[in-house]
C-alpha positions as CSV (number, residue, x, y, z in Angstrom):
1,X,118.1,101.0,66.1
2,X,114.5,101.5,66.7
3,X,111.3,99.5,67.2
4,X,110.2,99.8,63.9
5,X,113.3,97.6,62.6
6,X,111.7,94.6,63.9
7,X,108.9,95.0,61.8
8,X,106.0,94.3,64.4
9,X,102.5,94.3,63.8
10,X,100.5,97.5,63.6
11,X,98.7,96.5,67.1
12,X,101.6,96.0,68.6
13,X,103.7,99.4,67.3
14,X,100.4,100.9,69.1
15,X,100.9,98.9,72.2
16,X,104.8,100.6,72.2
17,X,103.7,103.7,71.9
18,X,101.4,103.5,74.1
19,X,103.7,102.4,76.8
20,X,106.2,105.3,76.1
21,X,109.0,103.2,74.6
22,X,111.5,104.7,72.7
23,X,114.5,102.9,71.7
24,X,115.2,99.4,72.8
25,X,117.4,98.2,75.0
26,X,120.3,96.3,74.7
27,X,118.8,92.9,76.0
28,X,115.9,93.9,73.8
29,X,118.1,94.3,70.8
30,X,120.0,91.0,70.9
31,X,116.9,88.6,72.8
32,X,113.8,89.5,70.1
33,X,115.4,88.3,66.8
34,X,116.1,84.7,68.2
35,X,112.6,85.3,70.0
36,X,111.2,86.2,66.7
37,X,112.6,83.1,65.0
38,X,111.2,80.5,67.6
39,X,115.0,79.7,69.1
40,X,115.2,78.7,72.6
41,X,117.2,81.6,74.5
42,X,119.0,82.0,78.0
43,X,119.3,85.4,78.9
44,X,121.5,87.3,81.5
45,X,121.3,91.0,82.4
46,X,120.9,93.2,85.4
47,X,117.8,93.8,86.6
48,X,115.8,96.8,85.1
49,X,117.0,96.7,81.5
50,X,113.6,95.6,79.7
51,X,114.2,91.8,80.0
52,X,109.8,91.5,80.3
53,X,109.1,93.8,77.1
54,X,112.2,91.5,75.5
55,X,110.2,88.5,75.5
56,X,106.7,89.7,76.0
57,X,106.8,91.8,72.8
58,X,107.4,88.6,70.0
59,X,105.5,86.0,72.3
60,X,102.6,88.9,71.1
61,X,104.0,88.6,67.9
62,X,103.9,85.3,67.0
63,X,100.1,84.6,68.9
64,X,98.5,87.7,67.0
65,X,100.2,86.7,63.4
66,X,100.2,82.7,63.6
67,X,97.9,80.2,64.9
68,X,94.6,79.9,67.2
69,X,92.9,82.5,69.7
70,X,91.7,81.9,72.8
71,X,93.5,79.6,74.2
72,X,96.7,79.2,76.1
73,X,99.7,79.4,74.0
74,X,102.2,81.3,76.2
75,X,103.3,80.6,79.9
76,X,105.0,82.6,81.8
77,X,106.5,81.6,85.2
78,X,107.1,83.9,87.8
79,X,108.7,83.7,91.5
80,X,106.3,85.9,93.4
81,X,103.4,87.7,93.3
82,X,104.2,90.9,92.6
83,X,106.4,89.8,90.1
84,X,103.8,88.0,88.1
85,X,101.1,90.9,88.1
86,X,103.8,93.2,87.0
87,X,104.4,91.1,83.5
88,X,100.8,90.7,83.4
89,X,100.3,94.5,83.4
90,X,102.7,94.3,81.0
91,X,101.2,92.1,79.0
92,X,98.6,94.3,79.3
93,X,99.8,97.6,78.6
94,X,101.7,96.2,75.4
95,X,98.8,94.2,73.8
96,X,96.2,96.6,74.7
97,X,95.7,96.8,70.8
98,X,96.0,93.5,69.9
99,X,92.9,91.3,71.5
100,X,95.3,89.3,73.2
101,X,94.3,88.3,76.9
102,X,96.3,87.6,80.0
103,X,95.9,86.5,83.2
104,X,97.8,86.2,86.6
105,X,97.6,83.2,88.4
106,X,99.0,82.8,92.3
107,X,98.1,82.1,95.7
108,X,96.4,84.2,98.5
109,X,93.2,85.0,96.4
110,X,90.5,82.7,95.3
111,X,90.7,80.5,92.6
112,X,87.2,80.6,91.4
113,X,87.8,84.5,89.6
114,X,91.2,83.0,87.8
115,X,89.3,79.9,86.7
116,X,86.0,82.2,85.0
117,X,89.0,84.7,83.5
118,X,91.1,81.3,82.0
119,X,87.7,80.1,80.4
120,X,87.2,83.2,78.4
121,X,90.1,82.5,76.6
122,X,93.0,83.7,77.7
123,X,96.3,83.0,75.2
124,X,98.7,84.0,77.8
125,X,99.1,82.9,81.2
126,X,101.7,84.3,84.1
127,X,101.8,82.3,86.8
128,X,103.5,81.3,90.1
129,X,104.8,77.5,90.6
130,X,102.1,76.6,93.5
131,X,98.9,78.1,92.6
132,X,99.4,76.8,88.7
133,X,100.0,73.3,90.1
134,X,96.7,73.3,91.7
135,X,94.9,74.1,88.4
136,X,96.7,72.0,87.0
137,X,95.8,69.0,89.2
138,X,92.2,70.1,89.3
139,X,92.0,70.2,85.6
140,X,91.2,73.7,85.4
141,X,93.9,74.7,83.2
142,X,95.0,72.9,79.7
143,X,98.4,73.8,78.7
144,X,98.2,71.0,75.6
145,X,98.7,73.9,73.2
146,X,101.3,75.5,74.6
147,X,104.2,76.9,72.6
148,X,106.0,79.4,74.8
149,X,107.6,78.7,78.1
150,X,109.6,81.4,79.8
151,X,110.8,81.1,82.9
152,X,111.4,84.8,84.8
153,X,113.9,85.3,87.5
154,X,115.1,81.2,87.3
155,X,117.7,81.7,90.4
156,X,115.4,83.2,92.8
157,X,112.5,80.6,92.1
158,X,115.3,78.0,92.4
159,X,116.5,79.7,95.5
160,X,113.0,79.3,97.2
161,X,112.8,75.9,96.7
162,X,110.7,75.4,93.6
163,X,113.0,73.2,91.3
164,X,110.8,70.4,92.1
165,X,107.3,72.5,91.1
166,X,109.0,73.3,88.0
167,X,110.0,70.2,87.0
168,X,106.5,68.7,87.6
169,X,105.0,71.7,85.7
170,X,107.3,71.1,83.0
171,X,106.2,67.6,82.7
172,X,102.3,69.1,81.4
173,X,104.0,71.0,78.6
174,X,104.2,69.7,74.9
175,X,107.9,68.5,74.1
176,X,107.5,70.7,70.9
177,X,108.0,74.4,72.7
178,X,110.2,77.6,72.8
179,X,111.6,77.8,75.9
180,X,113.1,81.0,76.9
181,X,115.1,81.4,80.2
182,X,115.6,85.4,81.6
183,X,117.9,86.0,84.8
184,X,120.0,88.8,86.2
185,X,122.4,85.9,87.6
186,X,122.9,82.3,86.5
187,X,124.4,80.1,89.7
188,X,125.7,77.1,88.5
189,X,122.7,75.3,89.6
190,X,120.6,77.0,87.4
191,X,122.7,76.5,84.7
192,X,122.1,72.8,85.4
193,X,118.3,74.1,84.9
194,X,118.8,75.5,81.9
195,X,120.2,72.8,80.3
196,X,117.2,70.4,81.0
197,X,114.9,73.0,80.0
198,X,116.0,74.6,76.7
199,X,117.3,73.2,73.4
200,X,120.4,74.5,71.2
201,X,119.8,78.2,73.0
202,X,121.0,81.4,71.9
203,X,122.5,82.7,75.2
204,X,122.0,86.7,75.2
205,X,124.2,88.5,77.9
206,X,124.0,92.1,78.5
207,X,127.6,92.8,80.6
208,X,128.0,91.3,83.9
209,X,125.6,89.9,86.3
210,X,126.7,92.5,89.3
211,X,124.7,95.5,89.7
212,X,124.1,98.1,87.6
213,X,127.3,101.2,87.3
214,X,124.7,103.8,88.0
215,X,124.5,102.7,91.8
216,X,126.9,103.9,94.0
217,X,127.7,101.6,96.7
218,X,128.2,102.1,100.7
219,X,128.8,101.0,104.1
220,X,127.7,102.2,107.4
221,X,129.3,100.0,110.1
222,X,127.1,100.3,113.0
223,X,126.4,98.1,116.6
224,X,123.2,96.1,115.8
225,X,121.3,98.0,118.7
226,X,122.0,101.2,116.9
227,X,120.6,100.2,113.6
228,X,117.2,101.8,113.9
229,X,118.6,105.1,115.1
230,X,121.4,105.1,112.4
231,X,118.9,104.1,110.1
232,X,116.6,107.1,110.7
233,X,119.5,109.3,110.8
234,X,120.4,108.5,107.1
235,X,116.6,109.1,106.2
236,X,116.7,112.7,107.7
237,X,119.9,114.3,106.3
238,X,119.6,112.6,103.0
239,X,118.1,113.9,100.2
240,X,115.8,110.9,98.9
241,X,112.7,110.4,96.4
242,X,111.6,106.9,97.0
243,X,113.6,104.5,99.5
244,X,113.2,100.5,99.5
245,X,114.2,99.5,103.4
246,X,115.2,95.4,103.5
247,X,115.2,93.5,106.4
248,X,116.0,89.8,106.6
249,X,112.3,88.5,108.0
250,X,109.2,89.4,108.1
251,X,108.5,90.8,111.6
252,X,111.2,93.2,111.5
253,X,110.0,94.8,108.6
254,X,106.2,95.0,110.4
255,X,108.1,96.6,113.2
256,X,110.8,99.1,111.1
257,X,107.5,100.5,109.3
258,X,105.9,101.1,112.1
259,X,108.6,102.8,114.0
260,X,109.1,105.0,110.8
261,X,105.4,105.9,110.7
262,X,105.9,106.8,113.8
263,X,108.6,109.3,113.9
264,X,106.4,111.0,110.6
265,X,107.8,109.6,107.9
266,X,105.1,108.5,105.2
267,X,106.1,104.3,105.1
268,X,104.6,101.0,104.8
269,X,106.0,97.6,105.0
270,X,105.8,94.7,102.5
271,X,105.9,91.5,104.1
272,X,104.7,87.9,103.4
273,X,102.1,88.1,106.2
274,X,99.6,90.4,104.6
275,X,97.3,89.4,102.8
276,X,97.7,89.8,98.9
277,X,95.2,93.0,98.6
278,X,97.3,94.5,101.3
279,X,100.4,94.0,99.7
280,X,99.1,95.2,96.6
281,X,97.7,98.4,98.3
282,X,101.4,98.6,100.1
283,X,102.7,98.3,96.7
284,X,100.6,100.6,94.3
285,X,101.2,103.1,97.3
286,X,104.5,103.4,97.0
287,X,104.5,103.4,93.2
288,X,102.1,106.6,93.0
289,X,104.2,108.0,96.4
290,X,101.4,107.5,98.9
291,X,104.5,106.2,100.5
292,X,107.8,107.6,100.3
293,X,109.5,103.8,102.1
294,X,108.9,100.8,101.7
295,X,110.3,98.6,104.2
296,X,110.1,94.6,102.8
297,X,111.8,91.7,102.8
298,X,113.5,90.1,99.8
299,X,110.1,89.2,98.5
300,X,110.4,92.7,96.9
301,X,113.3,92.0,95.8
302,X,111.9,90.9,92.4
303,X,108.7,92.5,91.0
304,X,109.1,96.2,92.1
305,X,109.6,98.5,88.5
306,X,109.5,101.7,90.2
307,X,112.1,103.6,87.9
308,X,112.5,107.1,90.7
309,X,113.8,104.6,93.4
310,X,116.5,107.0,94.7
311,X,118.0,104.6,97.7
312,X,117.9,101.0,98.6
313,X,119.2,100.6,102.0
314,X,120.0,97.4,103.6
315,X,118.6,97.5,106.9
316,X,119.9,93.3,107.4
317,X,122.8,92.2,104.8
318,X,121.5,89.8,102.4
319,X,122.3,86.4,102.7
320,X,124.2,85.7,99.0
321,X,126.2,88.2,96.9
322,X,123.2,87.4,94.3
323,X,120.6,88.3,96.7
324,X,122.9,91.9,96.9
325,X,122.5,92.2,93.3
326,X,118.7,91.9,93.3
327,X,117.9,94.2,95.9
328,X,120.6,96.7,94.5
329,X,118.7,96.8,91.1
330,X,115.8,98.6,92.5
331,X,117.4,101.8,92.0
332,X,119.4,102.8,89.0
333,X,117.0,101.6,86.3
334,X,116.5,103.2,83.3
335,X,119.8,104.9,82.8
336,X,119.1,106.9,85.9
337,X,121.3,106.9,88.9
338,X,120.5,105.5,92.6
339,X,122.2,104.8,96.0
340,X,122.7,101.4,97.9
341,X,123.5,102.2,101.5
342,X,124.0,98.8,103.8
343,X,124.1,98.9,107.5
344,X,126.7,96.5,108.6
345,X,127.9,95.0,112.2
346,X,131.1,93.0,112.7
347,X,129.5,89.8,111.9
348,X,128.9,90.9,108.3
349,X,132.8,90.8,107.4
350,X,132.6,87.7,104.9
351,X,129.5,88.3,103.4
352,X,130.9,92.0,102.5
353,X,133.7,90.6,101.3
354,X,132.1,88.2,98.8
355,X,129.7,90.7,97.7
356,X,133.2,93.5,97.2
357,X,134.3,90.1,95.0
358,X,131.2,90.5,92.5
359,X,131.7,93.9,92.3
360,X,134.9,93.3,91.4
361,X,135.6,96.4,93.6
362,X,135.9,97.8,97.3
363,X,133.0,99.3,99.2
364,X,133.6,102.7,101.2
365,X,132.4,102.7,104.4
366,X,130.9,106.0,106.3
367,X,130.1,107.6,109.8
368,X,127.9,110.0,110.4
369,X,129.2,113.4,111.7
370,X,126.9,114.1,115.4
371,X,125.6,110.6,115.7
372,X,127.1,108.3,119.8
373,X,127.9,104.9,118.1
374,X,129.3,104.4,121.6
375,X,125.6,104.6,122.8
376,X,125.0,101.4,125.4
377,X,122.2,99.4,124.4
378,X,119.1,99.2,126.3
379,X,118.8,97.1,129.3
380,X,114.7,96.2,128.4
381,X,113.2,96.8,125.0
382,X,110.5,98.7,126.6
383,X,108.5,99.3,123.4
384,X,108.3,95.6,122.5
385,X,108.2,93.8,126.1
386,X,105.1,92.4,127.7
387,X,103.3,94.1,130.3
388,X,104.1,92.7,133.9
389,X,101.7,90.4,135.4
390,X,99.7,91.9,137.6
391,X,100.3,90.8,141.3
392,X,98.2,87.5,143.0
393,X,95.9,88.3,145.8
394,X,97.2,87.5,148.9
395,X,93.7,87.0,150.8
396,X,93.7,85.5,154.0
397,X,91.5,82.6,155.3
398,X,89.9,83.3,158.4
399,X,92.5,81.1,160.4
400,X,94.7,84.2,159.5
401,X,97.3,82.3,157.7
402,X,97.6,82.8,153.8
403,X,96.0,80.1,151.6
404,X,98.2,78.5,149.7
405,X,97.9,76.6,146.9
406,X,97.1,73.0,148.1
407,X,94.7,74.5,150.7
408,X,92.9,75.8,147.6
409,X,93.3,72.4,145.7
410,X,92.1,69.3,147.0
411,X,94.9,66.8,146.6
412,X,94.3,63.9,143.9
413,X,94.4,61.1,146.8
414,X,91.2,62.3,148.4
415,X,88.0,60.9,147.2
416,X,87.0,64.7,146.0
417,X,89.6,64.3,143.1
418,X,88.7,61.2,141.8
419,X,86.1,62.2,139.1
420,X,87.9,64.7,138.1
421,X,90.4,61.6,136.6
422,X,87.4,60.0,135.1
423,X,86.5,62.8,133.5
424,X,89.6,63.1,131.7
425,X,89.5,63.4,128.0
426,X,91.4,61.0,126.4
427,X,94.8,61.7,124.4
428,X,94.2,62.8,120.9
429,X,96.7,60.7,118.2
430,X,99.3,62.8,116.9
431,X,98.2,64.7,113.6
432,X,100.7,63.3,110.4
433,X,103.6,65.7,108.9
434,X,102.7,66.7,105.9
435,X,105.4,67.9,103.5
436,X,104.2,71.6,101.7
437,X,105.7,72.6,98.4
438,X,107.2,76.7,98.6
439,X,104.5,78.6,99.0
440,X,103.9,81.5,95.7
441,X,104.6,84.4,97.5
């Protein structure tokens, strides 16, 4: 089968072409006939197998054949960042033919820019939960012509907490929509999602929900003092193109990138700290290979098509099996083959063993010939601790004994104290809790 079989418009053949597609995939295959027909559709496949081009190609089908332009028809909801300005590029790249226009809408840049862009008239939007909320409340955005919902990634943007941004969002919508659903893996709590959300859906499943076959899989049981050295180890006697690094927050990967820049590898980390145009510099770097590792936390986990990924290594273990699955699908995209390599201490035993469970398969573990796994650790982290404090003088008076501290300070019964009381500003109230919705990372 080929593109041509679906009999899209001129513009958009152009728009294929143009992107270097060839042959569609198999998500692609079975998703864009019931997307073509206006049926509701829960899909399920690993990551990296054209699940973006699967519904962005008939949602550009249906606005360029049918209906008004400029305004929004199509909304697409995205759990990060990076995430939603890759479909947007996509979007992009795909429609560059058509007339159609896009925009990305999420949080760490100004609002003002999205707003001008959404008034020009924009038919699609891609969004993240928080920032599209706030349009929303401040009127900036009208979604009262909407007939496309798709919700990217469901699990992870119900794993970071914004089920109840969704439901609110979902509340601004026309009842009268096609709602698509797209996943690499469908918890049971999403599948609770899904059923508010969609209507009669086609469910479209490419295989299993584990990780792709072309990854190969290891372990590399090490003390967690030892990680770093281990870690750089593996980087110099393995034969890599571009390696993703994970860490479990955000100030180890800070620190792992630096300590890799360091010893002369070219690295950068992607964290939740910078700010969005250094992420995206972080980002575009390692895409062109500026940067041959990029250490991040699982906010890359999602939103990183770079198809010559050789090796994701798992610097922390990830907290679910599911989490596994989406950092593990950074390499091997595209039919093309990759390694996942995850350090592991003694404390990792169960989570290894539910993540063997998904594979439906045993993971090989592996020691490094030459490398003292017996090393001790250190007894002071002497790259990371503080400076010491440099030493109080020890002046004495001229009765030649030391002057301590309540000869320097009068005491507060003598009369000398007693507008330093009055002075005393008085106690602020305590500022109210607020409660934050997830931010869009």
């Amino acid at each position: 089968m080929n593109f041509e079989d679906f009999n899209f418009h001129p513009q958009i053949m152009a728009g294929i072409l143009t992107a270097g597609y060839q042959t569609p995939t198999p998500i692609q295959i079975q998703a864009i006939p019931s997307v073509l027909k206006g049926q509701d559709v829960l899909g399920l496949a690993q990551t990296g197998t054209g699940k973006t081009a699967a519904f962005a190609l008939p949602i550009m089908q249906r606005l360029l054949t049918t209906g008004r332009r400029g305004q929004v028809r199509a909304l697409v909801i995205a759990p990060t960042r990076e995430l939603a300005e890759q479909i947007h590029n996509s979007f992009a790249t795909l429609g560059e033919k058509t007339g159609l226009r896009s925009v990305s809408i999420y949080g760490g840049v100004g609002m003002p820019p999205q707003v001008a862009r959404i008034k020009q008239g924009a038919e699609i939007i891609v969004a993240c939960p928080g920032r599209l909320l706030d349009h929303l409340n401040q009127k900036t955005i009208s979604l009262a012509h909407l007939e496309v919902l798709v919700l990217d990634e469901a699990d992870h943007m119900f794993d970071m907490g914004f089920l109840p941004d969704l439901r609110r969002i979902i509340q601004h919508l026309p009842r009268q929509r096609q709602t698509l659903l797209f996943s690499a893996t469908m918890p049971e709590a999403i599948r609770g999602l899904a059923m508010e959300v969609l209507s009669r859906p086609v469910t479209v499943q490419i295989g299993s929900t584990a990780p792709a076959d072309t990854v190969s899989h290891a372990l590399y049981p090490v003390p967690a003092h030892l990680k770093t050295t281990l870690l750089l180890e593996i980087l110099r006697h393995t034969d890599t193109e571009s390696v993703l690094v994970f860490t479990r927050t955000k100030h180890r990967a800070k620190r792992i990138g630096e300590q890799l820049e360091k010893k002369g590898f070219t690295a950068a980390s992607l964290q939740g700290n910078l700010s969005q145009n250094r992420r995206q510099a972080a980002l575009n770097g390692f895409r062109d290979g500026t940067f041959q590792i990029l250490v991040a936390t699982d906010i890359a986990a999602r939103g990183i098509d770079v198809s010559q990924v050789s090796h994701v290594i798992n610097y922390d273990i990830p907290d679910t099996p599911e989490a596994y699955v989406h950092r593990i699908g950074r390499t091997g995209r595209a039919a093309r083959t990759g390694d996942a390599f995850t350090l592991v201490t003694e404390e990792d035993g169960p989570m290894i063993r539910a993540i063997e469970r998904l594979l439906g398969s045993r993971i090989g573990s592996r020691r490094l010939d030459d490398f003292d796994y017996q090393a001790p650790p250190p007894k002071v982290d002497q790259e990371f601790a503080r400076p010491p404090h440099p030493p109080r003088s020890t002046r004495k008076p001229a009765g030649g004994q030391p002057k301590t501290l309540a000869a320097r300070r009068p005491s507060r019964a003598t009369p000398e104290a007693a507008p330093f009381r009055q002075e005393r500003r008085p106690t602020a109230p305590a500022r109210s809790t607020r409660h934050h919705r997830p931010s869009s990372s």
